[in-house]
C-alpha positions as CSV (number, residue, x, y, z in Angstrom):
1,X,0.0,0.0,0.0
2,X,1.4,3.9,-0.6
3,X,0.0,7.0,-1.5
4,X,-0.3,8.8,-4.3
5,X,-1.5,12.2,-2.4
6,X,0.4,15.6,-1.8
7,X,1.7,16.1,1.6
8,X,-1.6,17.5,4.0
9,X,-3.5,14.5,2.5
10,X,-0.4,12.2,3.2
11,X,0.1,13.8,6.7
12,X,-4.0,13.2,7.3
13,X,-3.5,9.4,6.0
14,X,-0.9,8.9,8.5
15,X,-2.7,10.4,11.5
16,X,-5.5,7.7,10.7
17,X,-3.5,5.2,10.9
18,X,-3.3,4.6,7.0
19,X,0.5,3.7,6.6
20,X,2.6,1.8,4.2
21,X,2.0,-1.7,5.0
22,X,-1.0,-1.8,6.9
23,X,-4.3,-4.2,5.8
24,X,-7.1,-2.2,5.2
25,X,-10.7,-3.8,4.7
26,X,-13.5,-2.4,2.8
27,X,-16.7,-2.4,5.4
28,X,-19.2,-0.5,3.9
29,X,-19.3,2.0,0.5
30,X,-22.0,4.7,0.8
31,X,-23.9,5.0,-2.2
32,X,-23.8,8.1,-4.4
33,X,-20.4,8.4,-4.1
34,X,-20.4,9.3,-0.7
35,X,-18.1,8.1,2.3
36,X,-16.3,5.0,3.0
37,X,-15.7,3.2,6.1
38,X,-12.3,1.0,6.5
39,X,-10.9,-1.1,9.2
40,X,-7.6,-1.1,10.1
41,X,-6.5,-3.4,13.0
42,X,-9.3,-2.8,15.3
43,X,-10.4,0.4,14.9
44,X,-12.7,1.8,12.0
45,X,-12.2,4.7,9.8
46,X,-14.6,7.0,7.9
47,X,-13.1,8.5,4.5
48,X,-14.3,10.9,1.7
49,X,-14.5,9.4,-1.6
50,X,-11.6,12.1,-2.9
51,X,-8.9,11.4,0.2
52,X,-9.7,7.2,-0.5
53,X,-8.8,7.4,-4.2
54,X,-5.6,8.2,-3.5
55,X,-4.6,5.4,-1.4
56,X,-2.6,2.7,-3.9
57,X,-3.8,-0.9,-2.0
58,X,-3.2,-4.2,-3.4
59,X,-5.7,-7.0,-3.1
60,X,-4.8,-9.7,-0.9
């Protein structure tokens, strides 16, 4: 997993938890091309659309 994100959205990523490495699962996709929520470890996380797109994942 990396970004492809300028540094505030990097720096934001980070703070959530989203770092290079970690397993991210898909929970639920809002329809309309709203929110996201993503688990990572045991917590859950709530992104925008815009902020999720740039996050390069690979399937596992």
């Amino acid at each position: 997993m990396g970004f492809d994100a300028g540094c505030r959205s990097k720096e934001r990523l980070l703070q959530l938890g989203i770092i290079p490495g970690v397993v991210l699962k898909i929970k639920r996709l809002a329809p309309f091309s709203g929110p996201l929520i993503v688990s990572i470890e045991s917590s859950d996380v709530v992104l925008g659309r815009g902020i999720a797109k740039k996050i390069i994942v690979e399937k596992v």
